[in-house]
C-alpha positions as CSV (number, residue, x, y, z in Angstrom):
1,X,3.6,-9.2,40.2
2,X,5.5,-7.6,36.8
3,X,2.7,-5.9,34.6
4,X,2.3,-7.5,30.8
5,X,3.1,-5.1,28.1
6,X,-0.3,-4.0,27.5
7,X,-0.7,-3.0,31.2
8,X,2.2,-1.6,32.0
9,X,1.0,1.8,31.2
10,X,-2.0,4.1,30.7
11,X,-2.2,4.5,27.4
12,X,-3.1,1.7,24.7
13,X,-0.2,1.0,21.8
14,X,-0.1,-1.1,18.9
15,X,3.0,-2.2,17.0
16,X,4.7,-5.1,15.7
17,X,7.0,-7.5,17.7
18,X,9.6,-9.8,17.4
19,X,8.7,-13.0,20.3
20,X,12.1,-15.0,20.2
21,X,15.3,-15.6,17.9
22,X,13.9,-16.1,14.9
23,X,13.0,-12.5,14.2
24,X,9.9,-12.9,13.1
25,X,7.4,-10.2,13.8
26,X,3.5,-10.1,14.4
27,X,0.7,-7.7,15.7
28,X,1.2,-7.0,19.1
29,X,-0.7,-5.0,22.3
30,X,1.7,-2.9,24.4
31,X,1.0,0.4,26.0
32,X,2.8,3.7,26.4
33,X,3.5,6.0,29.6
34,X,1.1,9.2,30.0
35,X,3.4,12.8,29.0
36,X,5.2,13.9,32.0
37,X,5.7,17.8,31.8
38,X,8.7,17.3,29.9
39,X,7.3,14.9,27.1
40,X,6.5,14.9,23.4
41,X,3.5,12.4,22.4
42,X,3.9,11.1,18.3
43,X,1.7,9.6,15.7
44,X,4.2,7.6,14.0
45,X,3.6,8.5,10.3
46,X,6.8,6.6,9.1
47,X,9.5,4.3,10.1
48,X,12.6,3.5,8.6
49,X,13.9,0.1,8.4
50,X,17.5,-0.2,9.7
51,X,20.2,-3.4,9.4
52,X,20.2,-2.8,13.5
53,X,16.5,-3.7,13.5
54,X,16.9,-7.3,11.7
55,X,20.5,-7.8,14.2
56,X,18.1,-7.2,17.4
57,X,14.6,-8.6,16.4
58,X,17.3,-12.3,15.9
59,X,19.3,-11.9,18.8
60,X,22.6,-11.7,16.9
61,X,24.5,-8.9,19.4
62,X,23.4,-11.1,22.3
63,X,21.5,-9.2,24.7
64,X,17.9,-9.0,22.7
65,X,14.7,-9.0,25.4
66,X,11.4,-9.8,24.1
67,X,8.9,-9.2,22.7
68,X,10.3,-6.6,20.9
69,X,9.2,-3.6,19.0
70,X,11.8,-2.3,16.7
71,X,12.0,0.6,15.2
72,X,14.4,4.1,15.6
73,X,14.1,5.8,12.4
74,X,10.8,7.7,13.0
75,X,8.7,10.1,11.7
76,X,5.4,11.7,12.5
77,X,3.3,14.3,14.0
78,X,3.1,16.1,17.1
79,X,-0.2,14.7,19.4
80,X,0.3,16.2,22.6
81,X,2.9,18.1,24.3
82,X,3.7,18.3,28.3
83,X,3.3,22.1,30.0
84,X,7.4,22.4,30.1
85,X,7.3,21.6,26.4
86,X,9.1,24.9,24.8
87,X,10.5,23.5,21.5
88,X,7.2,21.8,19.8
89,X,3.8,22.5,19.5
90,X,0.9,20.1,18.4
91,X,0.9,19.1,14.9
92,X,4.4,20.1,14.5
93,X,6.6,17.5,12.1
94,X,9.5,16.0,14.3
95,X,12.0,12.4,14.3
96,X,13.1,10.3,16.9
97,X,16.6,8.8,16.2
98,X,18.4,6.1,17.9
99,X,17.7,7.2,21.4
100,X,15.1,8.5,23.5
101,X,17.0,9.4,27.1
102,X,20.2,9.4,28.8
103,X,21.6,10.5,32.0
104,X,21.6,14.1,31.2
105,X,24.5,15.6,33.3
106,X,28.0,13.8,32.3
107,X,30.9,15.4,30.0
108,X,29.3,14.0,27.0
109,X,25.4,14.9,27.4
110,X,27.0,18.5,28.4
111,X,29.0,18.7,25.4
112,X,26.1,17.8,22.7
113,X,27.6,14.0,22.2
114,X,24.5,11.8,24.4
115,X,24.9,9.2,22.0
116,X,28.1,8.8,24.1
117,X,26.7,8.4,27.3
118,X,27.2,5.6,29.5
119,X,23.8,5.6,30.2
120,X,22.2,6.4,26.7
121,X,18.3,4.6,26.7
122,X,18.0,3.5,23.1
123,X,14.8,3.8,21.4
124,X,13.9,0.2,22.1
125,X,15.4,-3.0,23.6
126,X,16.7,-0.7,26.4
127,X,15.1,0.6,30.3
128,X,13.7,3.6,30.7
129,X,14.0,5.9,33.8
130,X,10.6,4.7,35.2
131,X,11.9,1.1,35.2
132,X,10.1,-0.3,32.0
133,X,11.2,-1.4,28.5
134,X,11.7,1.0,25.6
135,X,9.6,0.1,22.3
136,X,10.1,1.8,19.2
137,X,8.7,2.4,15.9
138,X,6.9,-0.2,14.0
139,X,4.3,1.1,16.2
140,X,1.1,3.9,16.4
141,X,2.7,6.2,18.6
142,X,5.5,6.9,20.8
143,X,6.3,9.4,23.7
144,X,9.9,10.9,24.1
145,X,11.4,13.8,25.9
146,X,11.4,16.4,24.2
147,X,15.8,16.6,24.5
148,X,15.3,14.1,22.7
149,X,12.5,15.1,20.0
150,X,14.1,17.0,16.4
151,X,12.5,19.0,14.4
152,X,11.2,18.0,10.4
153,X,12.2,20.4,8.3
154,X,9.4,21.7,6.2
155,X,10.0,20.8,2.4
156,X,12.1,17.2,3.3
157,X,9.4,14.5,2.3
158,X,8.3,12.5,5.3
159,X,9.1,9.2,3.9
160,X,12.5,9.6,2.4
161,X,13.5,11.8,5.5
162,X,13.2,9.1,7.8
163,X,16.1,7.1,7.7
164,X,18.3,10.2,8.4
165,X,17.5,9.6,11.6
166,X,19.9,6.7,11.7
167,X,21.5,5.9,8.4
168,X,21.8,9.9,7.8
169,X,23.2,11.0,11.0
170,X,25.7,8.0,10.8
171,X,27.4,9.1,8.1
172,X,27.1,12.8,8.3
173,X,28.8,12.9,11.6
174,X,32.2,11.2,11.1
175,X,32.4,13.1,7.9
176,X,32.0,16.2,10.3
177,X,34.4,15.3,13.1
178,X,37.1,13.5,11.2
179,X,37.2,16.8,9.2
180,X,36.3,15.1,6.1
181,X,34.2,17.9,4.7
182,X,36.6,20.1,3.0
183,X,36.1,21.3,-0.8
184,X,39.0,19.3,-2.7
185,X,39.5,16.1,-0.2
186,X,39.1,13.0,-1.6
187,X,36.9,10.5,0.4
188,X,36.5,6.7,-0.2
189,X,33.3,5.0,1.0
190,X,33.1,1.3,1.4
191,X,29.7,-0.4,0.8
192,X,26.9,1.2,-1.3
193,X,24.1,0.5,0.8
194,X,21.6,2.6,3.2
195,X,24.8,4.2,4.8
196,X,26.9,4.2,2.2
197,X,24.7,5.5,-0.6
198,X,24.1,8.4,2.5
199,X,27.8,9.0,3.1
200,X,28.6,9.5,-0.8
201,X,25.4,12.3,-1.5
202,X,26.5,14.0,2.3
203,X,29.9,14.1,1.2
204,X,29.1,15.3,-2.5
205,X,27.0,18.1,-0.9
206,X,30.6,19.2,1.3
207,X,32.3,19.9,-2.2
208,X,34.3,16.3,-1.5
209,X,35.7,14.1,-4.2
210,X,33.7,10.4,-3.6
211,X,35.0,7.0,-4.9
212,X,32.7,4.0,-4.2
213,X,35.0,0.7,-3.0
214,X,32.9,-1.9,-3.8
215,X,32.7,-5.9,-4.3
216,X,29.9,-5.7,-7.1
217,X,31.3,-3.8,-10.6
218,X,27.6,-4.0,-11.0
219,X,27.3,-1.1,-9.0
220,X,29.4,1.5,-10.8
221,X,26.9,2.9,-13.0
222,X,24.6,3.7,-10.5
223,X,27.4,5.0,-8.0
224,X,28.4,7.4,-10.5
225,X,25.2,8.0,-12.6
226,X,22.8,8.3,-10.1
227,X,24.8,9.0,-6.8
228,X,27.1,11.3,-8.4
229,X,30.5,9.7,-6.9
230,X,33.4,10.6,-8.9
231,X,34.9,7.1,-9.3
232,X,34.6,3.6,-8.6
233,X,37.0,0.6,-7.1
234,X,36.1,-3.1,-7.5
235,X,38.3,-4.0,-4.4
236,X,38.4,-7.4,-5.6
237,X,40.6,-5.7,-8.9
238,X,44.3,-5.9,-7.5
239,X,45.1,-3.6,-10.5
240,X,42.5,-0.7,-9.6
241,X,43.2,-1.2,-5.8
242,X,47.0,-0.6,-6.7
243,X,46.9,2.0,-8.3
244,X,44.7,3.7,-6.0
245,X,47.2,3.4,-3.3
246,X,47.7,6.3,-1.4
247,X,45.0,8.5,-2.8
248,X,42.3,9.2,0.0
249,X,42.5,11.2,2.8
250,X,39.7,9.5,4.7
251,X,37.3,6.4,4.1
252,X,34.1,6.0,5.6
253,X,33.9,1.9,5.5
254,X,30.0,1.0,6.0
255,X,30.3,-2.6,5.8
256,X,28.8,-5.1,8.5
257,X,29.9,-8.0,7.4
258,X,33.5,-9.9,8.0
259,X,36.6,-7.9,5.9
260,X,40.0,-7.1,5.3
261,X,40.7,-3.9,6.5
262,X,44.6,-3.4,4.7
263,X,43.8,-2.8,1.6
264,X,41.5,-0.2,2.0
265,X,44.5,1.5,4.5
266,X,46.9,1.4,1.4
267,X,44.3,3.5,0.1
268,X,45.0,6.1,2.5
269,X,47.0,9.0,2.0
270,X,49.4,9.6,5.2
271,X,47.9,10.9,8.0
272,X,44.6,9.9,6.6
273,X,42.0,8.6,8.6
274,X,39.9,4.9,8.3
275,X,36.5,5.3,10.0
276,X,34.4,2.7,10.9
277,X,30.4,3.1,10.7
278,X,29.9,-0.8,10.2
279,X,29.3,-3.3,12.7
280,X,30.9,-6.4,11.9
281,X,30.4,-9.5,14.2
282,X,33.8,-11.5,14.6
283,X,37.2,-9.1,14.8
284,X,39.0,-7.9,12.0
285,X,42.9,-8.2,11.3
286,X,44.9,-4.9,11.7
287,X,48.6,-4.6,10.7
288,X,50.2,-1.7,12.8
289,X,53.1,-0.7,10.6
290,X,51.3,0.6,8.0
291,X,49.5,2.6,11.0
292,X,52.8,3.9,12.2
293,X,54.9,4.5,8.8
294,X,51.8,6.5,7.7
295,X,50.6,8.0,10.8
296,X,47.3,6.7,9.6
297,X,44.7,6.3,12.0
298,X,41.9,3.6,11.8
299,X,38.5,5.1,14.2
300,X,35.2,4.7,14.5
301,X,32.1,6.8,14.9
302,X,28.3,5.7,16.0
303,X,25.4,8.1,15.4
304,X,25.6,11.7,16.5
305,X,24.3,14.2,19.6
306,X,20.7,15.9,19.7
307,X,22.4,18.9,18.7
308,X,24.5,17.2,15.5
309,X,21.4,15.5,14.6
310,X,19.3,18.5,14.1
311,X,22.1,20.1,12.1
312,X,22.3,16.9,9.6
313,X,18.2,17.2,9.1
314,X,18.5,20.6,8.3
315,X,21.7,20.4,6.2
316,X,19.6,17.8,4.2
317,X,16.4,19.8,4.0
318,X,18.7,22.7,2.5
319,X,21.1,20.2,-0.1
320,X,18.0,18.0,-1.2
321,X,19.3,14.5,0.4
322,X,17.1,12.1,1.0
323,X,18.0,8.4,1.4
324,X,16.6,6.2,-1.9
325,X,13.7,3.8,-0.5
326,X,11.0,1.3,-1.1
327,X,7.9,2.7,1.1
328,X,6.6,-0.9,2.6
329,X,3.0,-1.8,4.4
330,X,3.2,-3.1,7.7
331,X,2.3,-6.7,6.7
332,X,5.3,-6.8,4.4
333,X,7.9,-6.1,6.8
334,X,8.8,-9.8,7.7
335,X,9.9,-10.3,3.3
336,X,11.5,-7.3,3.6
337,X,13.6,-8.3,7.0
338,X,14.7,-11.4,4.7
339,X,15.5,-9.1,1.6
340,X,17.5,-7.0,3.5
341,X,19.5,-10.2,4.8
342,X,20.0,-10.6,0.8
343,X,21.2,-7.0,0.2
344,X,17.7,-7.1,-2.0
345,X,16.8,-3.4,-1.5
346,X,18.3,0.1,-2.8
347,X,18.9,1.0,-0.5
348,X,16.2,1.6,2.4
349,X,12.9,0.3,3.6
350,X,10.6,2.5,4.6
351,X,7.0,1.4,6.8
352,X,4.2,3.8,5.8
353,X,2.8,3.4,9.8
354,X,0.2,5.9,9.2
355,X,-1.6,3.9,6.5
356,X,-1.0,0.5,7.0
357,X,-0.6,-0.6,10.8
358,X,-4.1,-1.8,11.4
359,X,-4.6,-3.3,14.9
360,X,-8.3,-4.9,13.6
């Protein structure tokens, strides 16, 4: 006979769940596995609240199992440790990204890339080695491997750090491996929103030149003002977009929802690269002469490795970049879900866990 959630395992959880399509989540008893030798128990202090979160708590990618804790942009302190633990120590600050396991021993967990695995275990929605369903963050606590455990720099404030773990990394990576984070190129991001507003303070910290493509001109003062990008496009403007044309060497395009993808590849230099981040839902149109004339290349990128990840934390510890967020109570989270439907938030939710998740 299947255990219920809150029997499953040894240890008592509390969190917030998701029942059925409609996304909206309430209080809710689970429980969490005892530490293995290898595992790293967390308070949850903070959790980040990701576009992901709102697609899988409604079923819109289609493979949603409930009830459902969301959650993958956590932070918090260090509880317990198992006796193989090398890396952490109790009380120590640490994260927990988009995953918590994977297979461990194919070409891409050996070459730092896990987030590549065919067998990555996200960090909830997903089956665990012991046969029993992942839950994330909008919770008290949470046990991970320690593989897959980073470290909090000290001096990076808790809150604001905690959507690097997705929204940070996400960026930061294809800026890294498209080689688009050389003093003197010039990079266009698309979107100015929890990833996008990331990807143009990353790529201002690599000594890049930034323009912001946007569909609200009510953005361009912050973009440049606040954000620091060097221009702004309205890619509704035909004029601007024109005479932009082949000025980018790479674009980082953020956007989720249904777009055309031409214009912003006339905005590429030749050779230059169009990288997706985004996730929209129905297929977009692609031209292939442009591809070939130009040698352009249209690719996409989604999260980073253990090893990467670490490196973007500290790289944002060092530069000072923290995503710009709205800390949130628990009981808030369903409004927010809706505003962040709207685009109502600049540019990241963040749960205080620590203070607010009350299971009375």
């Amino acid at each position: 006979m299947e255990k219920s959630p809150e029997k499953e395992h040894p240890r008592e959880a509390f969190g917030w769940a998701a029942r059925d399509t409609s996304g909206v989540l309430s209080p809710f008893k689970f429980s969490r596995r005892n530490a293995t030798a290898k595992d790293v128990y967390i308070k949850i202090i903070y959790c980040g609240v990701c576009h992901s979160d709102l697609h899988f708590c409604r079923n819109e990618w289609g493979f949603s199992a409930y009830p459902l804790v969301p959650g993958h942009e956590i932070v918090g302190e260090v509880t317990e440790i198992g006796n193989e633990v090398q890396k952490f120590r109790v009380g120590d600050k640490v994260g927990v990204g988009c995953m918590v396991g994977g297979c461990d021993t194919c070409a891409e967990c050996n070459n730092d890339s896990e987030n590549y695995c065919d067998n990555t275990i996200l960090t909830y929605n997903f089956i665990y080695h012991d046969g029993t369903r992942t839950y994330g963050g909008f919770s008290d606590k949470i046990v991970v491997e320690e593989r897959y455990v980073l470290r909090f720099p000290d001096g990076l404030p808790m809150d604001a750090g905690a959507p690097l773990f997705c929204a940070g990394i996400t960026v930061y990576s294809p800026l890294r491996y498209f080689g688009l984070d050389k003093p003197g190129l010039h990079v266009g991001v698309v979107g100015l929103g929890g990833l996008g507003h990331l990807a143009v303070k990353f790529a201002k910290a690599f000594g890049v030149r930034v323009t912001v493509i946007s569909t609200s001109p009510s953005k361009q003062k912050e973009a440049i003002d606040k954000l620091g990008a060097d221009s702004f496009l309205v890619s509704s403007d035909e004029v601007q977009m024109k005479d932009a044309v082949g000025s980018m060497d790479g674009i980082i395009d953020t956007v989720s929802a249904h777009h055309s993808l031409m214009p912003l590849i006339d905005l590429l230099k030749k050779h230059g690269k169009l990288v997706m981040v985004g996730g929209p839902d129905k297929p977009l149109e692609l031209q292939i002469f442009p591809l070939l004339t130009g040698r352009k290349q249209v690719v996409g990128s989604c999260t980073g490795g253990m090893k990467e990840t670490q490196e973007m934390i500290d790289f944002a510890a060092k530069n000072g970049i923290t995503a710009d967020i709205e800390v949130i109570p628990m009981s808030y989270v369903n409004t927010a879900m809706e505003r962040l439907l709207k685009g109502d938030v600049k540019y990241r939710f963040v749960i205080d866990i620590a203070n607010t998740l009350n299971p009375n």
